[in-house]
N, C-alpha and C positions, 0 to 999 in steps of 0.2 A: 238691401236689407232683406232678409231671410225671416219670412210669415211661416208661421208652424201650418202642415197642411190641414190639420183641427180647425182651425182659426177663417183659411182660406173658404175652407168646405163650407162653415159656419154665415160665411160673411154670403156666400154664392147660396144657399138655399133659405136664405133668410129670406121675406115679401115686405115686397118695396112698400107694399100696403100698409106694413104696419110702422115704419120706420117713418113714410110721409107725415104721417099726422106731427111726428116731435120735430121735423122740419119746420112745419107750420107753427107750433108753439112756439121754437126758440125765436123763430124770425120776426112773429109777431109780439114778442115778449119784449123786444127790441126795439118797438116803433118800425120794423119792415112790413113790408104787404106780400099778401100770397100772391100778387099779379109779380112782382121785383123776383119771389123764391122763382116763379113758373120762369122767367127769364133767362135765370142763372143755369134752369135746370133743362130749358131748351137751348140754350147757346153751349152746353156738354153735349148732348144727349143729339141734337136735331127734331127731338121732338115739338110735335104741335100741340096745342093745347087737349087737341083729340085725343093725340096718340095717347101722350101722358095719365087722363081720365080713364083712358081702354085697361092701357097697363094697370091703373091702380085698381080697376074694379073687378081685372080679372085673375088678382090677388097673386101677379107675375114677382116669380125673385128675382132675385140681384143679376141671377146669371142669365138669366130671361129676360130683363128690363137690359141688360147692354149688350146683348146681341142681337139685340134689337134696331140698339141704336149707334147713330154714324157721328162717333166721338167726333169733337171739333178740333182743327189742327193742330189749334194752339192750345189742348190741354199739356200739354208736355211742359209749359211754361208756369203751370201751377207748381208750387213750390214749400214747402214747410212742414211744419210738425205738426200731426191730426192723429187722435186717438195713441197718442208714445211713438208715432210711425214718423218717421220722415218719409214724404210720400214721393218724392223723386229718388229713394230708391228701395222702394219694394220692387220686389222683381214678380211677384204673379200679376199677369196682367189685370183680372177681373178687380181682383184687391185695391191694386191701382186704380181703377177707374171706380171702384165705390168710394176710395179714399178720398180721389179727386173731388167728386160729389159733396160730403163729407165737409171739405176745404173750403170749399167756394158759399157753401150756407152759412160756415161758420165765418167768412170773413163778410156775409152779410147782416149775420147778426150781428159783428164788431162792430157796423155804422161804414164798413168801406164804403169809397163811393164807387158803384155799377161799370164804370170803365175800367176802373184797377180789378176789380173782379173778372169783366171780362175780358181783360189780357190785350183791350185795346193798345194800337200802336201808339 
């Protein structure tokens, strides 16, 4: 699926900074906890709870929060429709991998349980 470069630019120079907090609402809005979001977001990401804190407070974007980070092997196994996008097939990678993000919070907010999110065997 073909992301307008608008769109891509938009998603890459946005700060994770500001996009964490509605993370945090929606999941907590849900009966989930911000230790369960930190899980989903270090089992994408590799980050430590450190890192995560670093990036957030030093107001890093999208495109700077994932080059940062050592995508897990098995996002490729995330799968569905997030924000109108089927996210297995957008073709920019960054996009992709915000979307990813994206997916996995939102199927934490649904109440998944923690293995289906994370792509457990």
């Amino acid at each position: 699926m073909k992301t307008t470069p608008e769109h891509d630019e938009r998603i890459a120079s946005m700060k994770f900074s500001s996009v964490y907090p509605h993370y945090v609402a929606k999941v907590e809005k849900k009966g989930r906890t911000v230790d369960e979001l930190h899980q989903v977001i270090s089992w994408l990401t590799g980050f430590s709870q450190t890192k995560l804190q670093a990036l957030i407070k030093s107001d890093a974007t999208f495109q700077q929060f994932f080059a940062e980070a050592t995508l897990n092997p098995n996002a490729s196994l995330i799968t569905g429709v997030i924000c109108g996008y089927r996210v297995e097939e957008i073709e920019t990678p960054l996009t992709k991998q915000a979307r990813y993000l994206d997916k996995l919070v939102d199927e934490l907010a649904k109440g998944r349980k923690m293995e289906k999110i994370l792509r457990a065997p």
